[in-house]
C-alpha positions in Angstrom: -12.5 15.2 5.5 -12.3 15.3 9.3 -13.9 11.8 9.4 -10.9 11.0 7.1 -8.5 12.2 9.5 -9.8 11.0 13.0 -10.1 7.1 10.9 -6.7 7.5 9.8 -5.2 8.6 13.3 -7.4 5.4 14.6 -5.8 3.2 12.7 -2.7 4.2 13.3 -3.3 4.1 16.9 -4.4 0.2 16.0 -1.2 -0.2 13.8 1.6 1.1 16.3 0.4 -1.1 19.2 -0.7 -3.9 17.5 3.2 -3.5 16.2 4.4 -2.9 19.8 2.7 -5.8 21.1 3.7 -8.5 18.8 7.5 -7.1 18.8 7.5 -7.0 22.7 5.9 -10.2 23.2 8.4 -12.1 20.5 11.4 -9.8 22.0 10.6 -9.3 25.4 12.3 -5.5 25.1 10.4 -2.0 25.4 12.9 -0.7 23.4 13.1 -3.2 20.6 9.3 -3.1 20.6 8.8 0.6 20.2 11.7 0.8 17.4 10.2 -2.2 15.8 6.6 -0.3 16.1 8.1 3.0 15.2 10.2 2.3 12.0 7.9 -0.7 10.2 5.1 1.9 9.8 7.6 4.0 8.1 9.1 1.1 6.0 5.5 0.0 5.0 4.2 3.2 3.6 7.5 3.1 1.1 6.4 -0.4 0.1 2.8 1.2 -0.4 3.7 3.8 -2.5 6.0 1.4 -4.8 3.2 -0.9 -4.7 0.8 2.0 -6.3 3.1 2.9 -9.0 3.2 -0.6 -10.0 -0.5 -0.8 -10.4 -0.9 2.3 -12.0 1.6 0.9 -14.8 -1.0 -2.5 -14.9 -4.1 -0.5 -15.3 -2.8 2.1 -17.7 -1.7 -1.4 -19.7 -5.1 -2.8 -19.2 -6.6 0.6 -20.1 -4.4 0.8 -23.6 -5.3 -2.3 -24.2 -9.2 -1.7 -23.9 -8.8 1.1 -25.8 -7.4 -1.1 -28.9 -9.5 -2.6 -31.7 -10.3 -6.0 -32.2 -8.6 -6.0 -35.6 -5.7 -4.0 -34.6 -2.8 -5.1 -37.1 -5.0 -6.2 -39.6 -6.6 -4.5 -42.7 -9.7 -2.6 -41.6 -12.8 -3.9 -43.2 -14.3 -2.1 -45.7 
């Protein structure tokens, strides 16, 4: 678990100025940068979690699916 966290902090050391970096360079503002760098992170993990429950919903279908007979519909053979 606490190689878990210290990755995760990591990254989002990576994240935030790889963000600030590419918004100051495009804007040429320390404040623009570090808004930009702040709120996208925040943005993004709404996205993610929208993006999950859209999966879930495809491999619950797939799953259902799977779970179905062949013959489904159809008289079983006897």
């Amino acid at each position: 678990m606490r190689l878990d966290l210290i990755k995760t902090a990591t990254y989002l050391s990576i994240h935030l100025t790889v963000g600030f970096t590419v918004a100051y360079l495009m804007t040429g503002s320390v404040a623009i940068a570090g808004g930009i760098a702040l709120i996208e992170p925040m943005v993004n993990a709404v996205a993610f979690f929208f993006h999950e429950q859209v999966w879930k919903k495809v491999i619950a279908r797939r799953e259902l699916v799977k779970a179905k007979p062949w013959y489904s519909g159809q008289a079983a053979l006897a």
